[in-house]
N, C-alpha and C positions, 0 to 999 in steps of 0.2 A: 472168378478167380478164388481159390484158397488161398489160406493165411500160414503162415510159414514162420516160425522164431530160428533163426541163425544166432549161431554163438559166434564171436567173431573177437579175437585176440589182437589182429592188424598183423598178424602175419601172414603168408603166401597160401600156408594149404585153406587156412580159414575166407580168405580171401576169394579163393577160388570154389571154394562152398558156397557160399554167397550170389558166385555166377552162374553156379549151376541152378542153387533153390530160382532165383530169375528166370533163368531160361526155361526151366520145369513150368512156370506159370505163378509163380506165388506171387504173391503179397508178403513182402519180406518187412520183418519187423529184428532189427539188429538187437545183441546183447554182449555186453565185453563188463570184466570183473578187473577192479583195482582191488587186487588180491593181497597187497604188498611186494610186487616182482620189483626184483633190480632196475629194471628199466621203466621209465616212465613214456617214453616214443612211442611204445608199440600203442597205448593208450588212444594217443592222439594221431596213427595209422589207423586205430579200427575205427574213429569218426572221416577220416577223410574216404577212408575204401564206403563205408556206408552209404554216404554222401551224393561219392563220385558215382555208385551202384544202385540210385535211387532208391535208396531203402524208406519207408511210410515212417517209421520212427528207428532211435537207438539211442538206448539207457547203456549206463558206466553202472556197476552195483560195487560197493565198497565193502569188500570182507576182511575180516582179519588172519588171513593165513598166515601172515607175517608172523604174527603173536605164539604161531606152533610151532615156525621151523622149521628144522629138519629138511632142508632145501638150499642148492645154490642156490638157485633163483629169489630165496623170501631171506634168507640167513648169510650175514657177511663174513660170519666167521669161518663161511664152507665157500673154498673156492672156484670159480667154476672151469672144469675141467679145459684146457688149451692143445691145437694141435694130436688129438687124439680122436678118430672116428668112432664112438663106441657102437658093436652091432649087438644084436639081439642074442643072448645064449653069455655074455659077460657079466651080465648080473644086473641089478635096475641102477642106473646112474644116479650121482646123485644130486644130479638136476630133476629129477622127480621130485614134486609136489606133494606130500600127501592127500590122497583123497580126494584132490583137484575137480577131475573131470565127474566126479560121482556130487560137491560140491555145485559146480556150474550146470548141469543136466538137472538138480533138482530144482534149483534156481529158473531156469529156463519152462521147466516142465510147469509151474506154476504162473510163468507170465503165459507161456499159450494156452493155460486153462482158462484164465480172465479174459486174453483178446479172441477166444475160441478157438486158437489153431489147430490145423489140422496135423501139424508135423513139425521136428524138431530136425535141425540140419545139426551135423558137429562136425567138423572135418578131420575125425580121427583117421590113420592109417597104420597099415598092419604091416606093410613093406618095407617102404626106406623110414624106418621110425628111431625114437632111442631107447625103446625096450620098456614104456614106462606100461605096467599093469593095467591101467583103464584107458588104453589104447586097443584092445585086444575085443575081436569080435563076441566072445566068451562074457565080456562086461559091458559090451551095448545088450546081446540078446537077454542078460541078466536085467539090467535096468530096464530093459521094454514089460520084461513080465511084471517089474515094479511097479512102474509107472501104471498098468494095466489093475494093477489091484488097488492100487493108494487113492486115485481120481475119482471124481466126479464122472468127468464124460468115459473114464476106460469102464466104471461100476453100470452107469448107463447106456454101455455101447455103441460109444464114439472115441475110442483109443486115441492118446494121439501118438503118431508114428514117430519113432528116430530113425534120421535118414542119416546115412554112412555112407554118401556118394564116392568118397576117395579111400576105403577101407582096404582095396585091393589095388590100388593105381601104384605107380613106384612114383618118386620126385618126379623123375624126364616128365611122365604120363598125364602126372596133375599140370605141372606147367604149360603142355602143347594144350589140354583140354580148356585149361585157362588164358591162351594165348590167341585157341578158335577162337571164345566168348568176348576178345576183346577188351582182356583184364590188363589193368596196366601196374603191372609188378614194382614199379618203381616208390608207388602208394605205400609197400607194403615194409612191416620190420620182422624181421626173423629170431635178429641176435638175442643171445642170451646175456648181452650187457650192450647193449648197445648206446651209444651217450645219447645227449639231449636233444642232438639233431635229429636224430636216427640215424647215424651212420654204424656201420658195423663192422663188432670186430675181425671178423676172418677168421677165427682160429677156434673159434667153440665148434661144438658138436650140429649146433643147428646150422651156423655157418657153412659148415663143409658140405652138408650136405645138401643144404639150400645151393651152391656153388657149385656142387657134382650134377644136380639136376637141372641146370641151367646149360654146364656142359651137354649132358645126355641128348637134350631136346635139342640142344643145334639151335637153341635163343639166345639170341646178347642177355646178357646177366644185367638187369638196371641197379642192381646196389650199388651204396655209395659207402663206402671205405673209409674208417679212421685212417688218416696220413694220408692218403690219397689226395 
């Protein structure tokens, strides 16, 4: 078996990354970043999905994005957007993280050089997404040519891969593939404020669409609802 580093948030698509690096054959070694997000749930979703998904190990990494802002998600002073589905071609919302996924990927790319991996899972996607920048196939095949020159094993000719298994999937698509594998969606938190149960709002941008693709697939929705 190869060795596999999954970036894993505790949310649905990351989740279902996870079941696929599995099913592919890995050796899955979990990684999730206490970034400074609004929510602190999804944190303790990405130990339970890990967990429940028999993963070999999974580290929390504590960065200070908080400290730069410029995000709902890290910044209280910026509200996060309600009842509005924003699509791609609107501009980058401004639940966008700076730097985020180029931040966790480099992070990532250094623990699978230490445990050897052969591949890096992220569960970015390019379809039902919210438009943010390092979401976009243009910036994984960017970072693969980085990764290829910055390393150890890419300078010695053992790359390690980033795998984009849900890059082209819509919501419906990733839920049914994570519903074959046997993922129990109910692990997992999506919201972008979600309180300290994890129950979620309903009305952000992830919610809806976390919620549309529950519809699409023709799967009971397992979220659990503030006021509910």
């Amino acid at each position: 078996m190869s060795t596999a580093v999954v970036l894993l948030s505790g949310g649905l698509d990351s989740a279902t990354c996870l079941a696929m690096a599995r099913a592919d054959g890995h050796r899955c070694h979990t990684i999730a970043f206490d970034y400074g997000q609004r929510t602190r749930s999804e944190l303790d979703a990405a130990e339970r999905v890990s967990r429940a998904l028999g993963a070999e190990s999974h580290r929390v990494i504590e960065l200070g994005l908080g400290n730069i802002g410029g995000s709902a998600l890290t910044d209280h002073d910026i509200a996060v957007p309600e009842d509005v589905l924003e699509e791609e071609g609107d501009g980058i919302p401004v639940t966008y993280v700076p730097a985020r996924n180029t931040v966790f990927l480099s992070l990532a790319l250094g623990l699978a050089e230490v445990l050897e991996a052969d591949v890096i899972y992220i569960g970015v996607n390019a379809v039902d997404y919210s438009g943010y920048p390092d979401c976009r196939p243009a910036f994984i095949e960017a970072f693969q040519n980085m990764a290829n020159l910055a390393t150890k094993a890419g300078v010695e000719g053992h790359p390690i891969r980033i795998a984009t298994p849900l890059m082209n999937l819509s919501k419906a698509d990733i839920i049914r593939e994570g519903t074959r594998l046997g993922l129990d969606y109910g692990l997992t938190v999506s919201c972008y404020q979600a309180d300290e149960e994890g129950r979620a709002c309903g009305r952000c941008d992830s919610c809806r669409l976390r919620r549309q693709g529950f519809e699409e697939a023709l799967v009971k929705d397992p979220t659990k609802y503030q006021g509910a």
